[in-house]
TORKOL-4160 file (C-alpha; in steps of 0.2 Angstrom, whole numbers, padded with zeros to 4 digits, m for minus):
260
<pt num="1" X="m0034" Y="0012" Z="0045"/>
<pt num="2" X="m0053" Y="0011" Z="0044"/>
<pt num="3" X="m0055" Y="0000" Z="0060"/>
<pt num="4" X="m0041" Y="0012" Z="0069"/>
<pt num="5" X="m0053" Y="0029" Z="0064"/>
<pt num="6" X="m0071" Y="0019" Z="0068"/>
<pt num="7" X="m0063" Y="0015" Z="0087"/>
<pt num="8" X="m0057" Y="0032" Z="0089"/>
<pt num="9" X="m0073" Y="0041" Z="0084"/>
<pt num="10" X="m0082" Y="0026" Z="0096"/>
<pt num="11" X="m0068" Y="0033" Z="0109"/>
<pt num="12" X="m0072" Y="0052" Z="0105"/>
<pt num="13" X="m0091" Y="0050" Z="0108"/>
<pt num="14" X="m0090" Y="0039" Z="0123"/>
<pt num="15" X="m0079" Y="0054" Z="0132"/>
<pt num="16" X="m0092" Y="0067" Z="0126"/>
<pt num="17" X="m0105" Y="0057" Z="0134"/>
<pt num="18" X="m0095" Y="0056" Z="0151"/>
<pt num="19" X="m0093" Y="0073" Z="0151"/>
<pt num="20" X="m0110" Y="0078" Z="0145"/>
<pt num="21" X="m0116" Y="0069" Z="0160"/>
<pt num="22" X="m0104" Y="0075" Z="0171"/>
<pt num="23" X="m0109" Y="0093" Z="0168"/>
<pt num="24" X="m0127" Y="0090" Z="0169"/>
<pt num="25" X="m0127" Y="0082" Z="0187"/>
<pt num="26" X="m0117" Y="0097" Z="0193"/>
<pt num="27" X="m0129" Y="0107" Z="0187"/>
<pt num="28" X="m0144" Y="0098" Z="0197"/>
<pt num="29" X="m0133" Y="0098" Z="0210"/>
<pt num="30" X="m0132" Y="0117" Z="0209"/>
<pt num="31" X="m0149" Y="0120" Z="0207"/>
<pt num="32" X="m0155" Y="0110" Z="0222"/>
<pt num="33" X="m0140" Y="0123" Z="0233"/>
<pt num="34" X="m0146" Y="0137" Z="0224"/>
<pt num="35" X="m0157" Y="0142" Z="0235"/>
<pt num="36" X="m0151" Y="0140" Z="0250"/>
<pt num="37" X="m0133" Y="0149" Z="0244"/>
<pt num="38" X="m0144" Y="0164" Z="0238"/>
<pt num="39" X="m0141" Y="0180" Z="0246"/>
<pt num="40" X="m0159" Y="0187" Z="0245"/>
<pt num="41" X="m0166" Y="0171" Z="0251"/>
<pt num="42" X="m0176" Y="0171" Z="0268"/>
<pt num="43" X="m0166" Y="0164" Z="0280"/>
<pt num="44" X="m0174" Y="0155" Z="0296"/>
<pt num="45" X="m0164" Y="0147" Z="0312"/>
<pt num="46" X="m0171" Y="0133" Z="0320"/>
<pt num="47" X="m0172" Y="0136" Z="0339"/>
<pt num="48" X="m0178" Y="0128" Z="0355"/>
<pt num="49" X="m0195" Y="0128" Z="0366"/>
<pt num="50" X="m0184" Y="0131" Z="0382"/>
<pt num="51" X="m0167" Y="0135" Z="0383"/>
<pt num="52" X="m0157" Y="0141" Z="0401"/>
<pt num="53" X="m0141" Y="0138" Z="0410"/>
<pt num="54" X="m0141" Y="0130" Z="0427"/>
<pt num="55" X="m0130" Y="0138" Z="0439"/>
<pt num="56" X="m0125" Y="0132" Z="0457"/>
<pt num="57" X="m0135" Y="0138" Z="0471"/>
<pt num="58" X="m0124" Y="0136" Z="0485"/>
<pt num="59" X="m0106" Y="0138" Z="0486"/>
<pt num="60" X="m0097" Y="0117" Z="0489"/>
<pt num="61" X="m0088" Y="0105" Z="0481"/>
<pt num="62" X="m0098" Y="0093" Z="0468"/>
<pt num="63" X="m0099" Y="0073" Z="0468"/>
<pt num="64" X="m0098" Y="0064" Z="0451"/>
<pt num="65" X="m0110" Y="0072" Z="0436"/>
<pt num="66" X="m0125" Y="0063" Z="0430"/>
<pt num="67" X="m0126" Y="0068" Z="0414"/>
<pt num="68" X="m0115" Y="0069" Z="0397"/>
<pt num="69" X="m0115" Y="0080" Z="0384"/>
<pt num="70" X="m0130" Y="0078" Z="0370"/>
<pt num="71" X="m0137" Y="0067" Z="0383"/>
<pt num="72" X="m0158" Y="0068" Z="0385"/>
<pt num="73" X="m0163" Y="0070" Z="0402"/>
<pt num="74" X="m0182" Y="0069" Z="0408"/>
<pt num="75" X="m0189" Y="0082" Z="0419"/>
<pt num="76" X="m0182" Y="0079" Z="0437"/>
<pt num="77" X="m0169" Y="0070" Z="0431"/>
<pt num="78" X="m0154" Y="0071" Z="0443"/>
<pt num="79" X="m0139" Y="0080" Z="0432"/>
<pt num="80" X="m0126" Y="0083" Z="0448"/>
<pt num="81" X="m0124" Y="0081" Z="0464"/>
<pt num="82" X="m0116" Y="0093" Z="0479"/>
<pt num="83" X="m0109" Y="0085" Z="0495"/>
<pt num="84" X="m0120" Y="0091" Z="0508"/>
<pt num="85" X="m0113" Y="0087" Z="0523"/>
<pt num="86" X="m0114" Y="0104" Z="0532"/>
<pt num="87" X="m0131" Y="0107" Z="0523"/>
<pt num="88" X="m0138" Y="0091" Z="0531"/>
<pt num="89" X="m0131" Y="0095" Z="0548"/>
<pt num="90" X="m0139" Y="0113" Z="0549"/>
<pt num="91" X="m0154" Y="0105" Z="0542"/>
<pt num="92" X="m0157" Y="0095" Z="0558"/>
<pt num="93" X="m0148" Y="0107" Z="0571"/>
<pt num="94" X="m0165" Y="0118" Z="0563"/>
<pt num="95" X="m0176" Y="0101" Z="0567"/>
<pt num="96" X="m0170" Y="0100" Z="0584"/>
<pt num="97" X="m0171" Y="0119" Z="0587"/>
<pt num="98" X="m0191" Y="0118" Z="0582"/>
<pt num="99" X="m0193" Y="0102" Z="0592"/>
<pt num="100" X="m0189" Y="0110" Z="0608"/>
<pt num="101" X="m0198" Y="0127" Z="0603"/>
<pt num="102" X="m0214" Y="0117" Z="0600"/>
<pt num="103" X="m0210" Y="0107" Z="0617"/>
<pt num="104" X="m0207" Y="0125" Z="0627"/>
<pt num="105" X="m0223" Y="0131" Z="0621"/>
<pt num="106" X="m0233" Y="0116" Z="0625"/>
<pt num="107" X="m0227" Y="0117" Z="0641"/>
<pt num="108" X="m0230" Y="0135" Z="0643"/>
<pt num="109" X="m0249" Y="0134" Z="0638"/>
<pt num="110" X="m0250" Y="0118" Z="0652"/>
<pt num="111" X="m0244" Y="0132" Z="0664"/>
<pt num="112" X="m0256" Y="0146" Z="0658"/>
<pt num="113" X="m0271" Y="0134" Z="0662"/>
<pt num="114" X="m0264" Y="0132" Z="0681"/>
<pt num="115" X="m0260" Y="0153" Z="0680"/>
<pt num="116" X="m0241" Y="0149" Z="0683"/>
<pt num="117" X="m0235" Y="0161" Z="0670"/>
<pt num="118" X="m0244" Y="0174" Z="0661"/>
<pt num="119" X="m0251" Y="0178" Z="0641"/>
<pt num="120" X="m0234" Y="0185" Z="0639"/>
<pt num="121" X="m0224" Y="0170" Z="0640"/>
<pt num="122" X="m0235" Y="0159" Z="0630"/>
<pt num="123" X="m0234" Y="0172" Z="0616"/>
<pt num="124" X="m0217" Y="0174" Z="0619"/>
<pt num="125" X="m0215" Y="0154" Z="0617"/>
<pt num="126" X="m0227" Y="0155" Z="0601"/>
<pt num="127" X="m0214" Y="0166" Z="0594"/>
<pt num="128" X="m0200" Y="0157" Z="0596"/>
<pt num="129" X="m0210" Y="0142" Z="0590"/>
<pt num="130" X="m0213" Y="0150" Z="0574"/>
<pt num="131" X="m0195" Y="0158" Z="0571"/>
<pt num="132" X="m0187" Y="0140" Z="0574"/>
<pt num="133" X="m0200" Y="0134" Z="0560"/>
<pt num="134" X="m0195" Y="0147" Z="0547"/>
<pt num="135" X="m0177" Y="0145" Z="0550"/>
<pt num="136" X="m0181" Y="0126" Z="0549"/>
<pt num="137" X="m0191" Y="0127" Z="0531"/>
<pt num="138" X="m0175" Y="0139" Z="0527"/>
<pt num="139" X="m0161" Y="0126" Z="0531"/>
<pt num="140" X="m0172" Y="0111" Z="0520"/>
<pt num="141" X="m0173" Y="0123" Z="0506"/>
<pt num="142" X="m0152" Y="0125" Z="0507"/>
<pt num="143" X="m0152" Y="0106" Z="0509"/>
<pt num="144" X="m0162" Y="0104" Z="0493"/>
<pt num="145" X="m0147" Y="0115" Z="0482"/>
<pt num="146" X="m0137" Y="0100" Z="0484"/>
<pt num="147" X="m0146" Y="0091" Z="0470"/>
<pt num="148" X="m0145" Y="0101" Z="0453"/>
<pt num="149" X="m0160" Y="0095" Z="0443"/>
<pt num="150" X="m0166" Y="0096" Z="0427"/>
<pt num="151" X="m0180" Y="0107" Z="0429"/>
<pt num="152" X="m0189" Y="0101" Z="0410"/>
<pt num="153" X="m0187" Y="0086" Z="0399"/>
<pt num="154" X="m0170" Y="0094" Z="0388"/>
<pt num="155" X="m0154" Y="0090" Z="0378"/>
<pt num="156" X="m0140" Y="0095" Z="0388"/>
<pt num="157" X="m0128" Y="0105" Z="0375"/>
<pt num="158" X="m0115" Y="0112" Z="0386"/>
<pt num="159" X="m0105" Y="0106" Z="0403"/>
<pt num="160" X="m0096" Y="0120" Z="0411"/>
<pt num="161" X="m0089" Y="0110" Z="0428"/>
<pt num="162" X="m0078" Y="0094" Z="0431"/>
<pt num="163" X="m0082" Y="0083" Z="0443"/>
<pt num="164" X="m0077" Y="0085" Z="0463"/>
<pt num="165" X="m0074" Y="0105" Z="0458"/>
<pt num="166" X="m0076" Y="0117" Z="0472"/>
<pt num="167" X="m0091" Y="0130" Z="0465"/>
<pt num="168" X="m0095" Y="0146" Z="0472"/>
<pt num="169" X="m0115" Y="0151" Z="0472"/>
<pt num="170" X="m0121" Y="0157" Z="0454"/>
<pt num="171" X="m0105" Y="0147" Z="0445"/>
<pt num="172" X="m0116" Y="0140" Z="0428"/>
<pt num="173" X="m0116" Y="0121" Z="0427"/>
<pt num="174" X="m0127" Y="0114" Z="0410"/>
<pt num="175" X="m0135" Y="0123" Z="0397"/>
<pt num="176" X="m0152" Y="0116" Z="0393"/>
<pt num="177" X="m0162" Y="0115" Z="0378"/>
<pt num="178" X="m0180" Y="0108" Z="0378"/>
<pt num="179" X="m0182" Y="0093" Z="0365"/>
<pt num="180" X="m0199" Y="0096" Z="0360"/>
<pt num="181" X="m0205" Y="0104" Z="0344"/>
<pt num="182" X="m0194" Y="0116" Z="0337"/>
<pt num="183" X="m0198" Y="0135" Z="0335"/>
<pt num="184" X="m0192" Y="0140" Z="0316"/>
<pt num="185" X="m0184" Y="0159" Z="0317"/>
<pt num="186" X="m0185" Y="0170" Z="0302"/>
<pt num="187" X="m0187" Y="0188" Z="0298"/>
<pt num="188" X="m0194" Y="0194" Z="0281"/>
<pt num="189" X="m0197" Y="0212" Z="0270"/>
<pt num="190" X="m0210" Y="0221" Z="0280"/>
<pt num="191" X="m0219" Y="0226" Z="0261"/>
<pt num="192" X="m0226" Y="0206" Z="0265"/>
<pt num="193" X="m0233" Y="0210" Z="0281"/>
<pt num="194" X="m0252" Y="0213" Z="0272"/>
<pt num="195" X="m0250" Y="0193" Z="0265"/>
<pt num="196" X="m0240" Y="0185" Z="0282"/>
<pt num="197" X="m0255" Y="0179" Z="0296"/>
<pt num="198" X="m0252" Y="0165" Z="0308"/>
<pt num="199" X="m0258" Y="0150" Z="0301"/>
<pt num="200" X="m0252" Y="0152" Z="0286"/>
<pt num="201" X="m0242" Y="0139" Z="0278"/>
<pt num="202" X="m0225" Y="0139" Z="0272"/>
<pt num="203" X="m0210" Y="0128" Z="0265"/>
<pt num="204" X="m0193" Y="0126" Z="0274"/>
<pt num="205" X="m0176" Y="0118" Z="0268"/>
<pt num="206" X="m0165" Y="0117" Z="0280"/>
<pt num="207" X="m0145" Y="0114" Z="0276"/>
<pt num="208" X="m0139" Y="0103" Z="0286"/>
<pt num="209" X="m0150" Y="0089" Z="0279"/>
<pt num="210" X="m0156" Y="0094" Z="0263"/>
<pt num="211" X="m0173" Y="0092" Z="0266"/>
<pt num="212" X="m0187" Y="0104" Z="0265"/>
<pt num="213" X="m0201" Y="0102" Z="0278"/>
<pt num="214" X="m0220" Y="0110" Z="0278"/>
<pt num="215" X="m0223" Y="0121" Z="0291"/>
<pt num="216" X="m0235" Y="0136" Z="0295"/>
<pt num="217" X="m0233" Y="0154" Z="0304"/>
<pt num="218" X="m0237" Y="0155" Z="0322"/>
<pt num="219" X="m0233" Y="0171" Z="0325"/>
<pt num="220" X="m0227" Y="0188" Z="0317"/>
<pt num="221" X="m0219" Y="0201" Z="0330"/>
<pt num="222" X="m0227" Y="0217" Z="0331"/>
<pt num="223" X="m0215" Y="0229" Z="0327"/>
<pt num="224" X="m0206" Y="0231" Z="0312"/>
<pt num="225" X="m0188" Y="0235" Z="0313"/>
<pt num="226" X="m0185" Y="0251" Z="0305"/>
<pt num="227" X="m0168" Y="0248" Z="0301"/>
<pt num="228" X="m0168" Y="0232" Z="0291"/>
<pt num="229" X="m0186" Y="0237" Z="0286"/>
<pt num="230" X="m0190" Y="0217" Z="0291"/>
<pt num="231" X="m0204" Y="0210" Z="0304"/>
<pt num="232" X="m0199" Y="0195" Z="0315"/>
<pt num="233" X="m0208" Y="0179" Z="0310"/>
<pt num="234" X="m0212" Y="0163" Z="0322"/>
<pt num="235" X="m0216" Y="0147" Z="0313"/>
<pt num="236" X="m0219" Y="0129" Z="0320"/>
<pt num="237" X="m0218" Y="0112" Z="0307"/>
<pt num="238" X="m0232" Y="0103" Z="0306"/>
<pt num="239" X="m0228" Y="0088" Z="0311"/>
<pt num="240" X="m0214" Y="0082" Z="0326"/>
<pt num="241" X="m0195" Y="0081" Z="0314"/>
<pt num="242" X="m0182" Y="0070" Z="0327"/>
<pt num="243" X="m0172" Y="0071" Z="0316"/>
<pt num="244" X="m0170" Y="0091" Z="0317"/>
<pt num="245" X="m0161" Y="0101" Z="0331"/>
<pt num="246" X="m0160" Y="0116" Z="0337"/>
<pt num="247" X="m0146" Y="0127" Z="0329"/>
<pt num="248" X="m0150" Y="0122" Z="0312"/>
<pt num="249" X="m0151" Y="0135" Z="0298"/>
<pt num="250" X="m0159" Y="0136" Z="0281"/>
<pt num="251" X="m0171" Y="0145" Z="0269"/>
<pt num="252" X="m0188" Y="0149" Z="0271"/>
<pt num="253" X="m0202" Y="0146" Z="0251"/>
<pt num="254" X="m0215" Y="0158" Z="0256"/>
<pt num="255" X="m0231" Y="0156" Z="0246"/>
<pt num="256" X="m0234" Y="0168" Z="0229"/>
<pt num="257" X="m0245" Y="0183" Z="0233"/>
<pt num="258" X="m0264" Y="0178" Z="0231"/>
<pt num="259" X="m0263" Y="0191" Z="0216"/>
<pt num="260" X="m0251" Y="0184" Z="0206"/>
């Protein structure tokens, strides 16, 4: 009986001690979240340098896409291609037009010297010359929508077309997000405004990692909203974070006042 009582108080303690450990790492665990679950907390939005949507800019039917979702692309990178057959042929009807235009002229301006034609004609042919050019410059600019590029070095975060899909001019293609340093959104109690100046550091924790990051204001709006009573806060981190991207959420640790 002795040995049976000694192994169940050895049992007994040996539970306590489990549980006693258990309760204590859920309580780290809550305290490290409790910030970032607390409703009163600052809350900041990580956004992009650059975003836009790229749109068709003729009406045609598309080749194969260059680009995947989440892909990087540098600027000028080639993302889709249209099939410009009929932009290609108005393209060189327009060189042809402006090489007989050019010749016309020349050929009025030798007749002017032997005063076989008058000013009138020459100007006459001058202006033709120079309308064939403009709609020349015109039909290469149409020629140049067949290639949809990236117009910065981005992430592409959304694909709205399929490959060989007739588009009609204006029809969105990629959305695009700059991959560069992020911009950290936040807005805070306009009764802080007196203690908030760019350059001023700061503390984030974003969510989805779990980290927090040092950062520092680089901006504070110049309006308050009257509504929430808050002013619009930009921040940048101080150093480049790959790991971070745009959309993330999180909290923002503001420094005590200098009073306190």
């Amino acid at each position: 009986m002795p040995h049976r009582s000694r192994r169940s108080r050895s049992r007994w303690a040996a539970l306590g001690l489990g549980l006693f450990c258990s309760i204590t790492a859920v309580a780290q665990t809550s305290d490290a979240g409790a910030g970032l679950n607390d409703p009163s907390a600052i809350r900041v939005l990580l956004a992009a340098d650059l975003e836009t949507t790229l749109s068709s800019q003729m009406n045609g039917t598309l080749g194969e896409l260059h680009a995947d979702l989440g892909q990087q692309v540098a600027k000028g990178a080639l993302l889709a291609q249209m099939n410009c057959s009929e932009a290609q042929a108005r393209a060189r009807v327009a060189e042809a037009q402006l090489k007989m235009a050019t010749q016309n002229l020349q050929a009025k301006q030798s007749m002017r010297k032997l005063d076989a034609v008058g000013d009138l004609e020459v100007d006459t042919a001058k202006t033709d010359m120079q309308k064939a050019a403009g709609e020349r410059s015109l039909a290469v600019t149409q020629r140049g929508y067949c290639s949809v590029r990236a117009p910065f070095s981005a992430r592409i975060v959304k694909i709205y077309v399929k490959p060989y899909q007739t588009l009609a001019a204006g029809t969105p293609m990629f959305d695009l997000v700059s991959d560069g340093n992020l911009k950290i959104r936040l807005n805070v109690p306009s009764n802080l405004m007196q203690q908030l100046k760019p350059g001023m550091s700061l503390k984030v924790r974003i969510h989805e990692t779990g980290k927090t990051y040092a950062a520092h204001i680089s901006a504070v709006n110049g309006r308050v909203d009257a509504v929430a009573q808050t002013i619009e806060l930009e921040a940048r981190f101080d150093e480049p974070q790959p790991e971070l991207i745009a959309g993330m959420s999180g909290i923002a640790l503001l420094p005590a006042p200098a009073n306190e």
